[in-house]
C-alpha positions as CSV (number, residue, x, y, z in Angstrom):
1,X,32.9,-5.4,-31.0
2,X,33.7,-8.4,-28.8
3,X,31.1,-8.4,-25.6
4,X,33.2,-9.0,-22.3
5,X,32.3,-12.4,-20.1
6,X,30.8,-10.2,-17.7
7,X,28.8,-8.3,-20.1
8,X,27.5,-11.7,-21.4
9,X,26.5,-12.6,-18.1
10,X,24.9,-9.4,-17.3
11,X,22.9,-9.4,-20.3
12,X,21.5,-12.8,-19.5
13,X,20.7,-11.8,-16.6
14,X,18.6,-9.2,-17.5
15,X,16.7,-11.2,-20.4
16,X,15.9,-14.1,-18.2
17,X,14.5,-11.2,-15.5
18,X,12.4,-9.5,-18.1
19,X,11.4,-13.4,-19.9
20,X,10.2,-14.4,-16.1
21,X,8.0,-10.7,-15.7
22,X,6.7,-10.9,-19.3
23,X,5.9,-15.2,-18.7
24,X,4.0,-13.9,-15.5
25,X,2.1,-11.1,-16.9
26,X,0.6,-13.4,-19.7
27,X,0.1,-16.0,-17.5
28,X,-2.2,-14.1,-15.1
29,X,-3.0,-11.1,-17.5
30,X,-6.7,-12.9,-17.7
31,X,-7.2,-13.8,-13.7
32,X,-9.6,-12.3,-11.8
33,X,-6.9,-10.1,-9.7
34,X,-5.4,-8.8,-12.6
35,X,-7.9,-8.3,-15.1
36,X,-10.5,-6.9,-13.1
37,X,-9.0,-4.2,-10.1
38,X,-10.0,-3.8,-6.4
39,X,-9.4,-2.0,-3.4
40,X,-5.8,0.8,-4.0
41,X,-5.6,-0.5,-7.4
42,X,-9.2,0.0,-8.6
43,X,-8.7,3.5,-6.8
44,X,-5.5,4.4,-8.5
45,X,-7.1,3.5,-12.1
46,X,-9.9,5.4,-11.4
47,X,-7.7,8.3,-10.0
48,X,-6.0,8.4,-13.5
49,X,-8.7,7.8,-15.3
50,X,-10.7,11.1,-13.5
51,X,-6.9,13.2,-14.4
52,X,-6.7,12.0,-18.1
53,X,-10.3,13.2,-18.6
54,X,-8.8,16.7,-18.0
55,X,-9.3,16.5,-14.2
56,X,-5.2,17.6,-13.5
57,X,-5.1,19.5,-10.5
58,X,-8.0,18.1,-8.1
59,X,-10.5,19.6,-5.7
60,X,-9.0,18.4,-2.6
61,X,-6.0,17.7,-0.6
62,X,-4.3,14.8,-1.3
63,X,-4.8,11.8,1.0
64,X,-3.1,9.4,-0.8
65,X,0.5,9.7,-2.7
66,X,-0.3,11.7,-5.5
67,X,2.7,10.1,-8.0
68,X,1.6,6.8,-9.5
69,X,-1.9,8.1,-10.6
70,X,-0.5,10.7,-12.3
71,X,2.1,8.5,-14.1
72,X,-0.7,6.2,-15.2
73,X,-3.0,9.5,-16.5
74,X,-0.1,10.3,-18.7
75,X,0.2,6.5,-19.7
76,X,-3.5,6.5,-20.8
77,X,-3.6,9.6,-22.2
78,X,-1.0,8.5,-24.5
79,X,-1.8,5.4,-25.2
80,X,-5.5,4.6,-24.2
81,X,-6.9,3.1,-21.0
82,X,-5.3,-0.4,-21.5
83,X,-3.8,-2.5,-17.9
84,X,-1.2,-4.0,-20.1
85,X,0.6,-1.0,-21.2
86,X,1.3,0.1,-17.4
87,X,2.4,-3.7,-17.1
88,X,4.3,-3.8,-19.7
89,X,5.6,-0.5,-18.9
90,X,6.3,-1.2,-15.3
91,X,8.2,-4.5,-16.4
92,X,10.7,-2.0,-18.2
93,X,11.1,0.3,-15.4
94,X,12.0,-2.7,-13.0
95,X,14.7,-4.2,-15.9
96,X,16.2,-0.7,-16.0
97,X,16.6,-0.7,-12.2
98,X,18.0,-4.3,-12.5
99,X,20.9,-3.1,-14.3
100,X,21.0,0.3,-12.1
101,X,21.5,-2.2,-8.9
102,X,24.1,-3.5,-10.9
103,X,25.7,-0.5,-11.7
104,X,25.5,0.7,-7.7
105,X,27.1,-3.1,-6.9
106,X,30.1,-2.6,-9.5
107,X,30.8,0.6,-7.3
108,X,30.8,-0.8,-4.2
109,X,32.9,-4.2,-5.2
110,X,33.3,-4.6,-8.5
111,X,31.3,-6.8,-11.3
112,X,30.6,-9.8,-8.9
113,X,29.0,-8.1,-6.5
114,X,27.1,-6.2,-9.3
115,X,26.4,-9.3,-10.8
116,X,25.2,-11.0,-8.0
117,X,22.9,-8.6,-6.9
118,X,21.3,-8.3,-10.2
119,X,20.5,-12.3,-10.2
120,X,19.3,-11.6,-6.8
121,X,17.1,-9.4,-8.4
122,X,16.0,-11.1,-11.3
123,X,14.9,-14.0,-9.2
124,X,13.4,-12.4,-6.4
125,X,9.5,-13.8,-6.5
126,X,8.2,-10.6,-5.1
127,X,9.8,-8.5,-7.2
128,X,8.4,-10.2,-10.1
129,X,5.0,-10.5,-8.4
130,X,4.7,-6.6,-7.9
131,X,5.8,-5.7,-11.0
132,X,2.9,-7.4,-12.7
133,X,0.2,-5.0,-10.7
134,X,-2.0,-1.6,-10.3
135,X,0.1,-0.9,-7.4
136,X,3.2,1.9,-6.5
137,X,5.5,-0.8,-5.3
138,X,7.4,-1.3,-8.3
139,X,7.9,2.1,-9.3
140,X,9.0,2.6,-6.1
141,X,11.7,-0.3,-5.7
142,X,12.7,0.8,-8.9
143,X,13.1,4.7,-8.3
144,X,15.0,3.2,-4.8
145,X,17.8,0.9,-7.3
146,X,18.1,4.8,-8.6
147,X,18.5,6.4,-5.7
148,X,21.2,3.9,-4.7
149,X,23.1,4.2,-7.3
150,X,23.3,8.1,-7.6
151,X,24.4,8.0,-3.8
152,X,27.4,5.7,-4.1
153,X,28.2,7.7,-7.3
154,X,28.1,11.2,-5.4
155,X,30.0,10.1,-2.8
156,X,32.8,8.8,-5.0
157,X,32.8,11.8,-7.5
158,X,31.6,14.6,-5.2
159,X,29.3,16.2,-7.9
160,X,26.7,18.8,-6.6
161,X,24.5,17.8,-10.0
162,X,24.8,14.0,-8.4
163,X,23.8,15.3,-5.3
164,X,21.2,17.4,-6.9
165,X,19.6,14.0,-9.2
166,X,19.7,12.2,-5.8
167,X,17.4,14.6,-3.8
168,X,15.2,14.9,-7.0
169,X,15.0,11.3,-6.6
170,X,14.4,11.5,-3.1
171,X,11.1,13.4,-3.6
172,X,9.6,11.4,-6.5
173,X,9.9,8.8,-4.2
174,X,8.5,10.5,-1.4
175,X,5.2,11.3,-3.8
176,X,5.1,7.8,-3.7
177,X,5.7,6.6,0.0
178,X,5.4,9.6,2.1
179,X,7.9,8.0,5.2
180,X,10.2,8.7,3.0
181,X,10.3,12.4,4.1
182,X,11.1,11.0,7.6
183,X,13.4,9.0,5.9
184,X,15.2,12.2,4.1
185,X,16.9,13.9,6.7
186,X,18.8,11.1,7.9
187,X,20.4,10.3,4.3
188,X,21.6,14.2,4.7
189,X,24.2,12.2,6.8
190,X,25.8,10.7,3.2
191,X,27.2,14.5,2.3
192,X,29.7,14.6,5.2
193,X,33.4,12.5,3.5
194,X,36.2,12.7,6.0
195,X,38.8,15.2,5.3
196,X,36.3,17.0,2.6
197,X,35.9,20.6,2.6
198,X,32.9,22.1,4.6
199,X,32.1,24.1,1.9
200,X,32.3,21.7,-0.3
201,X,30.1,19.1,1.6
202,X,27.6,22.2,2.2
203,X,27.3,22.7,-1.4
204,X,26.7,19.2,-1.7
205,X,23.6,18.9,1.3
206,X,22.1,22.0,-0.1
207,X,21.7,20.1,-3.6
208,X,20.1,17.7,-2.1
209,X,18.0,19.3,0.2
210,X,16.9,21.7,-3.7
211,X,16.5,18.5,-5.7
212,X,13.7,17.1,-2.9
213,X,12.5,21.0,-2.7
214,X,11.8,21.1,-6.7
215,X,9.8,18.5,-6.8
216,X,7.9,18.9,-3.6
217,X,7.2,22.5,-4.0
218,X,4.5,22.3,-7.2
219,X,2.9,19.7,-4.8
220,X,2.6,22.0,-1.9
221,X,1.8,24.7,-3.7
222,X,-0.9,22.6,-5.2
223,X,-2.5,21.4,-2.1
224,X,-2.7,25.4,-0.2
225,X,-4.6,26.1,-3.4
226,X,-7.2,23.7,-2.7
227,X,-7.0,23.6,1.2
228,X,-5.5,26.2,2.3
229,X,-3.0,24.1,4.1
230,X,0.7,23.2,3.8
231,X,0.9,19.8,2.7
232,X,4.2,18.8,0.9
233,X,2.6,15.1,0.0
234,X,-0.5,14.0,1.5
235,X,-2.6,14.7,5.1
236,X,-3.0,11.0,6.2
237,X,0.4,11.0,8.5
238,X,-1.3,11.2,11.4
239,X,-3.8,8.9,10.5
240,X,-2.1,6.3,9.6
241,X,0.2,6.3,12.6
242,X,-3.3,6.0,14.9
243,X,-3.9,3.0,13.1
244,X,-1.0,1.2,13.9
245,X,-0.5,2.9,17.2
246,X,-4.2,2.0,19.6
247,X,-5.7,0.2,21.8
248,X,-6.8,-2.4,19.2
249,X,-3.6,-2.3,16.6
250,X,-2.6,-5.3,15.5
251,X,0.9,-4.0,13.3
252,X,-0.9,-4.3,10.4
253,X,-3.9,-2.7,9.1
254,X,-7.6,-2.1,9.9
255,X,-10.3,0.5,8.9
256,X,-10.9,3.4,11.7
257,X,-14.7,1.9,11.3
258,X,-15.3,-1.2,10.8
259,X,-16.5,-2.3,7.0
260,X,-15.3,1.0,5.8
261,X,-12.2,0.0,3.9
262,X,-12.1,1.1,0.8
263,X,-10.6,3.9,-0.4
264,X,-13.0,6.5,-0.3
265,X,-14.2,5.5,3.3
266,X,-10.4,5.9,4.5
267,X,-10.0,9.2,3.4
268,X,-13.5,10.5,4.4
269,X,-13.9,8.4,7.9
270,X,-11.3,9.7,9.6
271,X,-12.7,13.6,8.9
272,X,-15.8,12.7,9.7
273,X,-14.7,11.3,13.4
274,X,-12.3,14.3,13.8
275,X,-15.1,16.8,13.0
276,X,-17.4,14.6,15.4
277,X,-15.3,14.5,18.4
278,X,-14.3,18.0,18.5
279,X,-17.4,19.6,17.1
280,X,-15.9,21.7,14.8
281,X,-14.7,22.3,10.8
282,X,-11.0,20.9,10.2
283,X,-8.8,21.2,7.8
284,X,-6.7,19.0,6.3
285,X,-3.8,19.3,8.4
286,X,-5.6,20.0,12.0
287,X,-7.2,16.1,11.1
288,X,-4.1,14.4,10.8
289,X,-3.3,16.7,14.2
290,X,-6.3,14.8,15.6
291,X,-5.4,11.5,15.2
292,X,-1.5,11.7,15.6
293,X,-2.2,13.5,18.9
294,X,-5.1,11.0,19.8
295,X,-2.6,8.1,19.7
296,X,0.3,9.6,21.3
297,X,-2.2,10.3,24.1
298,X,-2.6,6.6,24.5
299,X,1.1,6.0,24.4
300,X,1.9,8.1,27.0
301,X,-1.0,6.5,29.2
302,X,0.1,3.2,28.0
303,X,3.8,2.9,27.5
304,X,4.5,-0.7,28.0
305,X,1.4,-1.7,25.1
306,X,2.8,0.9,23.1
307,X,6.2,-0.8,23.1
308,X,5.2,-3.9,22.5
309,X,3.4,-3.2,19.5
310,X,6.4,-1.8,18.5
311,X,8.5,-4.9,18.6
312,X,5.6,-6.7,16.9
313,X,5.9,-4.8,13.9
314,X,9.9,-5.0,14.4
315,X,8.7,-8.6,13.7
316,X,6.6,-8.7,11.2
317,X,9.1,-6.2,9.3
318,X,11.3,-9.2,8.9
319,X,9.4,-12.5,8.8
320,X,9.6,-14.4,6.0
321,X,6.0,-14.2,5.7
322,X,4.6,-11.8,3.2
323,X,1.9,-10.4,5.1
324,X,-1.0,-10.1,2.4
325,X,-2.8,-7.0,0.7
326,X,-5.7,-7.5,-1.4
327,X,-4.0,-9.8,-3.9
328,X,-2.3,-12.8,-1.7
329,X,1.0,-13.8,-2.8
330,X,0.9,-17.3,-1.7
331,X,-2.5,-17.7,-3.5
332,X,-1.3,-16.3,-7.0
333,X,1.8,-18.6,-6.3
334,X,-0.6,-21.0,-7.2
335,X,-1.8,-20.1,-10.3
336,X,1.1,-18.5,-12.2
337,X,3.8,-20.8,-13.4
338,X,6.0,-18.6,-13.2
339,X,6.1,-17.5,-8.9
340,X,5.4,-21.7,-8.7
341,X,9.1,-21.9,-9.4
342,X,11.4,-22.4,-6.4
343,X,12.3,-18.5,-6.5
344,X,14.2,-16.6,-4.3
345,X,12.2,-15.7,-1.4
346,X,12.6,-13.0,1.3
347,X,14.0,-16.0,3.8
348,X,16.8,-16.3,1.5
349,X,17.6,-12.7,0.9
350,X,18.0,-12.0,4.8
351,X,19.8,-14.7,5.8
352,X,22.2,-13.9,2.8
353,X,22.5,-10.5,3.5
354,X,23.4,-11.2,7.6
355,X,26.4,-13.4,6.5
356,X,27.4,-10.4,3.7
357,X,27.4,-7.8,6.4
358,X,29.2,-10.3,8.3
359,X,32.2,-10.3,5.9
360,X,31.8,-7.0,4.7
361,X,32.0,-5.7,7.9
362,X,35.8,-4.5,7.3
363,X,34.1,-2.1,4.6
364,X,31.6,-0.7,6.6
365,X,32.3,2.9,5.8
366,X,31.6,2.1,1.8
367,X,28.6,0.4,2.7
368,X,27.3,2.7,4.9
369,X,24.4,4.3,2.3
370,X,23.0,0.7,2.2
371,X,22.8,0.1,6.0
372,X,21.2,4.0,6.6
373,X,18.7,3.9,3.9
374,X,17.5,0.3,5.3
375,X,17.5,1.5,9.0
376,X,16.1,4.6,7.8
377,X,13.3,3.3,5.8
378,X,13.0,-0.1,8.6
379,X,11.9,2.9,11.0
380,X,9.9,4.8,9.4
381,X,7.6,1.6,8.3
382,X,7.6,0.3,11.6
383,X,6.2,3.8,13.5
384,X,3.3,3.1,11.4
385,X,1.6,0.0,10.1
386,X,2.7,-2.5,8.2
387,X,1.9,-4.6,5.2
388,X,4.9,-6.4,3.6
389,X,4.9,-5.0,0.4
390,X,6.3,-1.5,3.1
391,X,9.3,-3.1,3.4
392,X,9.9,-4.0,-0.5
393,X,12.1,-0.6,-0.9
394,X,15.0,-2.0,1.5
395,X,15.0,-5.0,-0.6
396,X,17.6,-3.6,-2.9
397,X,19.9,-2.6,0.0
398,X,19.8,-6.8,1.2
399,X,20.4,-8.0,-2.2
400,X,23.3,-5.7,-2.2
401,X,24.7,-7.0,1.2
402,X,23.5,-10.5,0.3
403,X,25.9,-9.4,-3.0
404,X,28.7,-8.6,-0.9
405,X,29.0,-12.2,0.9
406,X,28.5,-13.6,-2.5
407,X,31.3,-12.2,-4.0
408,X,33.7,-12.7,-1.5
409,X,33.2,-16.4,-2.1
410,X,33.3,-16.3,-5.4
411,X,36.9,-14.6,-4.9
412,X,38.2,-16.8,-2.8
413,X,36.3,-20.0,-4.6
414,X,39.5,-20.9,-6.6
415,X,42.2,-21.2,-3.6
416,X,39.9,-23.2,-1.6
417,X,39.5,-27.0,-1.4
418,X,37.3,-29.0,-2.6
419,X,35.5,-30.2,0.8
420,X,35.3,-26.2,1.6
421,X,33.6,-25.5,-2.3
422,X,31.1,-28.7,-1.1
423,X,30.1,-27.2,2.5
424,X,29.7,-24.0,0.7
425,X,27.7,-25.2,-2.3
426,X,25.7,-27.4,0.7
427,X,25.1,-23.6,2.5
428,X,24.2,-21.7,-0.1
429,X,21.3,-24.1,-1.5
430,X,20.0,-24.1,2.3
431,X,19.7,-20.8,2.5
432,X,17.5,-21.2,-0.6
433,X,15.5,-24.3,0.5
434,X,14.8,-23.0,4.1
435,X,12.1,-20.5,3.0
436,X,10.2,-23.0,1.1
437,X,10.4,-25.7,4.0
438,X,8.0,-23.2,5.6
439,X,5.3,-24.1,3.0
440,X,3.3,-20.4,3.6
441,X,0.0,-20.9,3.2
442,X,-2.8,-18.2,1.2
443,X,-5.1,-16.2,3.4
444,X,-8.2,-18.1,2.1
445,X,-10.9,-16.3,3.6
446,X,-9.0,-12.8,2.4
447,X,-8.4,-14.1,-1.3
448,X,-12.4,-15.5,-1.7
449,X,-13.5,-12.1,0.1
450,X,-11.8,-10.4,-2.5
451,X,-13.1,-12.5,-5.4
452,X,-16.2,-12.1,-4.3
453,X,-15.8,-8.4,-4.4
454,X,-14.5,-8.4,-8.1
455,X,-17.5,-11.2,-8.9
456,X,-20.2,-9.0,-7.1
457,X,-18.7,-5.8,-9.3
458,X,-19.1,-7.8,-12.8
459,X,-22.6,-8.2,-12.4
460,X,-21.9,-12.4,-11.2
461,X,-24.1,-13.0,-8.3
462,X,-23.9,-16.6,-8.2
463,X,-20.3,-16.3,-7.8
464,X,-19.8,-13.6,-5.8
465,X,-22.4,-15.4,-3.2
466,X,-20.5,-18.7,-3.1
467,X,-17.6,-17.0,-2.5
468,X,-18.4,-15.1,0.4
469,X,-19.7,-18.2,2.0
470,X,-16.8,-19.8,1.3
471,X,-14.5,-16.7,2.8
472,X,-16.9,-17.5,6.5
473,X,-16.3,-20.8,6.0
474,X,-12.9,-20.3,6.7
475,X,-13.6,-17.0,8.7
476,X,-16.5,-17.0,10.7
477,X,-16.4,-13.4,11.9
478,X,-15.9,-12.1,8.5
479,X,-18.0,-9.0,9.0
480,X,-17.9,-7.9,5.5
481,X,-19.0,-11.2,3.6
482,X,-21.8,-11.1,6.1
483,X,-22.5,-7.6,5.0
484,X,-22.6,-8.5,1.2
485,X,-24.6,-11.4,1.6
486,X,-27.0,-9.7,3.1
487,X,-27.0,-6.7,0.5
488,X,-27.3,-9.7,-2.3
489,X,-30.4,-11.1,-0.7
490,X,-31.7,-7.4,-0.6
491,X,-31.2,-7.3,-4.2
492,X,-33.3,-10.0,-4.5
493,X,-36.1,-9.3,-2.6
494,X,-35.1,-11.7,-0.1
495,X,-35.6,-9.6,3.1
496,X,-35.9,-11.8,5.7
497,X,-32.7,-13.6,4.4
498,X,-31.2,-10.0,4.4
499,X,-32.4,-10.0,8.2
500,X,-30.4,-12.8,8.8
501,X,-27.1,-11.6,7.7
502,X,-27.3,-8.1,9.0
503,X,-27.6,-9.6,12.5
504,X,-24.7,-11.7,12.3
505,X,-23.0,-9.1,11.0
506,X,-24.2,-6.3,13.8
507,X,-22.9,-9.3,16.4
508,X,-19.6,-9.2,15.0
509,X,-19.1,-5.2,14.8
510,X,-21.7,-3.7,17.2
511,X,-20.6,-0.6,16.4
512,X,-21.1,-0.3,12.5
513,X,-23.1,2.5,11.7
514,X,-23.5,1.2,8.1
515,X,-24.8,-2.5,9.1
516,X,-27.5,-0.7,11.8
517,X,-28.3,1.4,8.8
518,X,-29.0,-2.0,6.8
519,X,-30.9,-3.6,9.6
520,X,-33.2,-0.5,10.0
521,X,-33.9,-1.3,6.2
522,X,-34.9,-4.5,6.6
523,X,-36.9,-4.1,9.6
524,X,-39.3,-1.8,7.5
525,X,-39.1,-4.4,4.7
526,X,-40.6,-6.6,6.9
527,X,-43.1,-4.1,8.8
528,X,-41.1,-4.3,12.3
529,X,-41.0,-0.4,12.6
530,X,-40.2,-0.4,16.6
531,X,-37.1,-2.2,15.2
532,X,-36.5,-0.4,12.5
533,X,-36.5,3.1,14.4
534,X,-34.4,1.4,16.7
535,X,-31.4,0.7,14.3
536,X,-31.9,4.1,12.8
537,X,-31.4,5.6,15.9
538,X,-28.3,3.8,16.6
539,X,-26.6,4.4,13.1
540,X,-27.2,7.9,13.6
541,X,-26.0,7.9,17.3
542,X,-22.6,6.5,16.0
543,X,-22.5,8.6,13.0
544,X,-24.9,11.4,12.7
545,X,-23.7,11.9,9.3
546,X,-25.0,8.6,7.7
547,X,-26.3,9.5,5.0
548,X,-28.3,6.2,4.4
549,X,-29.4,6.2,8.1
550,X,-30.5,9.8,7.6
551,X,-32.3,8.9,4.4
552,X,-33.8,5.5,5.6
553,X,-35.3,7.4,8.7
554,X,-37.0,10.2,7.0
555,X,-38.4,7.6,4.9
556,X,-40.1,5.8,7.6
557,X,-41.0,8.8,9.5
558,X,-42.8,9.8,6.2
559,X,-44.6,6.5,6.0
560,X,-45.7,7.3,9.7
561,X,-47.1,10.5,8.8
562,X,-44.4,12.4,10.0
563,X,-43.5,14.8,7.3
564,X,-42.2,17.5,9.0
565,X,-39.6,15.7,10.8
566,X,-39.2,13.6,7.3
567,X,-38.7,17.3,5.6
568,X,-35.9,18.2,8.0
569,X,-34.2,15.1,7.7
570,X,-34.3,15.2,3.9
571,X,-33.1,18.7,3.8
572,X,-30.1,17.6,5.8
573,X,-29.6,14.8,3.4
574,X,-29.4,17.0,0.3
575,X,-27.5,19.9,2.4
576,X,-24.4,16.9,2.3
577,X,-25.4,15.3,-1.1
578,X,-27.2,18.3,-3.2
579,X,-27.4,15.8,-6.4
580,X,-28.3,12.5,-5.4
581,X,-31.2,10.9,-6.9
582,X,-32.8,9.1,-3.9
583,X,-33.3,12.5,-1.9
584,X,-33.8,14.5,-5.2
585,X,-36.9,11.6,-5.5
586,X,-38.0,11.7,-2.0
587,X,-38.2,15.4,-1.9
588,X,-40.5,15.3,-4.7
589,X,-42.8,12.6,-3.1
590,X,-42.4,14.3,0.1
591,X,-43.7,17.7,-1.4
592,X,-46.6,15.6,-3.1
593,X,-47.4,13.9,0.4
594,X,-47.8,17.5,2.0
595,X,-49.8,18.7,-0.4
């Protein structure tokens, strides 16, 4: 059978998308970022790994989006523990939702637009970038081509199983970014067709509303077992809207304590504070109470600051920076040969999509799914905090409008004349150059940080050190480099070094419980126990539940002949930590002592 032009091009297409993700993925399968996992990836493999090992339904309430550990559990319990796999499977995923963008173009203006969207997407740096990592952004852009594409199809075809598939979509994707249950009810809009029946279109809401319920349900169900408390997804909502809604939010994010970013610090820190402040148990959901309430407290006293952050994360929603994670575009740009191709950058993609809305503004009505899902989903980023990898799922929605504008030249392309084919040819490759005029730079201090991190874990001292001097050499008032430097000269029995740090560090973040914890350390090391007690006291003051602090200072109160108080303060240790081995040793030292 003879293969159609357009299913020639369309098949190129989507080769030269999946040659660029599988050239990337060799290209930086052995680099430090991807071989070796930190930060939300090192979480999510470890996640996976704990529900392969037979670990399915969990002890406790989900704090984080419960779908992409799960999907890479049942990837290594098929097919072994093995990063590649979930590459290579991801790589698949995003090729399939190349051709479903397609597919959701074609609908909405025929095979150009398709087409043109597709290349878009093929090309699109970030795309490929996310595709290649430990991270739900790929599944997600992928499950939101999907989604797309069922909604245009539904609303053609008026199918209660399309409407159905779409709201099953809907919640798979909210398992994997939970604003997307803000984002639900506002896509209910999509059932209502002029001159339908409104039996018809409530048939048709009422499928969507089961398809989200089905898959949310087992989830909920899930999380009362465990907690007691209704939880369709996850409890950090209100958490995460403190942090990008406070006196000191910046749009983007930061740790409720200082240093204590990773993964198992955000989920326990926040409890910990809530417990603290209101001197009593919580439960899951009365936490994220506690800190959603907390911050609309301060917008209410502080309306004009709370606008304004606002509009700075309206900003940073759409600048053509890519605000950085733990892995740093602009830095891997560097050393994949791939991104270093002039791609297709987010610059390109908005200013492309502004003139399609432009010209496809007299079919506004057929549009209408892309521009609500990208309001939608715009809003429900910006109420919270932002990293730009938020915003990836309203990519497919641009390309589609940036599709749109595409395709009407391409129409009109032959009846024009040759000096309007050169000024449009001149256009279009400006809209491509701009972005890279900009020349976006890595954030240095963030990308050696980070290696030092995945240096410091394999055991590389040397390296890990000279990185985190050279993050403060481009970031003075990195707090956590100090930190490490000074837990590295512990390690070595370098405690006045350690000294050193730790007081550059406590200068930066007075209020770290962990780095007056450190400092109490040291002090003993060195025999300065006025101010060792000192920093103790003031770890314990901020967090009462430091359970170094607590430990550290029953130690020294031992060594002063103070066993009882060193008894109590042990007990209390092994009351929140019954099996770990420092306390389990000190107890038995302690009961020696006494005796």
């Amino acid at each position: 059978m003879k293969l159609k032009k357009h299913q020639v091009i369309l098949f190129a297409i989507l080769l030269l998308a999946l040659g660029l993700r599988v050239a990337h993925w060799l290209d930086v399968r052995n680099d430090p970022f991807f071989s070796q996992l930190i930060m939300d990836s090192q979480e999510y493999d470890r996640w996976a790994r704990e529900i392969a090992a037979g670990d399915w339904i969990g002890r406790e309430v989900f704090f984080q989006a419960p779908l992409y550990p799960y999907l890479l559990a049942l990837c290594y319990v098929i097919f072994g523990h093995s990063l590649d796999i979930i590459y290579l499977a991801q790589i698949l995923f995003a090729i399939a939702a190349i051709y479903a963008l397609f597919r959701t173009g074609k609908k909405l203006g025929g095979e150009r637009l398709g087409m043109a969207a597709s290349a878009l997407a093929a090309f699109y740096g970030i795309f490929i970038f996310y595709d290649v990592q430990i991270l739900k952004e790929s599944i997600a852009v992928s499950l939101v081509c999907f989604l797309l594409w069922v909604f245009v199809e539904a609303r053609d075809r008026e199918e209660a199983k399309l409407w159905l598939l779409a709201g099953v979509l809907g919640g798979l994707l909210s398992l994997l970014r939970e604003n997307m249950l803000l984002v639900f009810p506002l896509l209910i809009i999509l059932v209502y067709k002029k001159g339908a029946r409104k039996k018809k279109m409530l048939l048709n809401a009422s499928g969507l509303v089961l398809g989200l319920v089905l898959i949310l349900t087992p989830v909920a169900f899930r999380n009362w077992k465990v907690g007691g408390v209704f939880a369709p997804t996850t409890f950090q909502g209100g958490v995460n809207f403190y942090i990008g809604n406070n006196p000191n939010a910046t749009g983007t994010y930061q740790s409720i304590v200082p240093g204590k970013q990773i993964p198992w610090y955000e989920r326990n820190e926040p409890v910990r504070i809530a417990v603290q402040e209101t001197g009593r148990r919580l439960d899951s959901a009365e936490v994220s109470q506690f800190w959603l309430k907390k911050s609309l407290k301060w917008a209410r006293s502080n309306p004009a600051d709370f606008v304004r952050i606002q509009i700075k994360k309206f900003l940073m929603f759409w600048s053509w920076y890519e605000w950085p994670d733990a892995v740093d575009y602009y830095y891997v740009r560097k050393t994949s040969s791939v991104l270093g191709f002039p791609l297709i950058q987010f610059g390109s993609i908005f200013l492309l999509a502004f003139i399609g809305i432009v010209l496809s503004r007299e079919k506004i009505l057929k549009f209408f799914p892309l521009a609500l899902f990208l309001f939608a989903w715009m809003i429900s980023t910006i109420v919270f905090f932002l990293f730009s990898r938020y915003r990836l799922p309203v990519l497919p929605s641009l390309m589609l409008f940036a599709a749109a504008g595409l395709s009407v030249g391409m129409e009109k392309w032959p009846s024009i004349k040759i000096w309007q084919r050169a000024g449009i040819l001149l256009l279009f490759a400006a809209i491509l150059t701009a972005p890279h005029l900009f020349s976006f730079k890595p954030r240095m201090d963030v990308v050696h940080y980070n290696l030092a991190l995945i240096y410091d874990g394999q055991g590389k001292v040397e390296k890990a050190e000279e990185n985190y001097l050279a993050a403060l050499s481009v970031n003075p008032d990195d707090f956590l480099s100090c930190v490490n430097l000074g837990n590295i000269a512990v390690r070595r029995n370098n405690w006045a070094e350690a000294l050193e740090w730790y007081i550059k560090a406590v200068d930066i973040e007075p209020d770290s419980d962990g780095v007056h914890s450190n400092l109490g350390g040291a002090y003993v090391a060195l025999g300065r126990l006025d101010r060792a007690e000192y920093h103790f006291d003031k770890s314990l003051h901020i967090n009462p539940f430091n359970i170094l602090a607590l430990h550290n200072k029953a130690i020294f109160l031992a060594n002063r002949g103070q066993f009882d108080e060193a008894k109590k303060l042990n007990q209390k240790v092994l009351k929140m930590a019954p099996n770990w081995q420092p306390a389990l040793n000190f107890q038995k030292r302690l009961s020696e002592f006494i005796k």
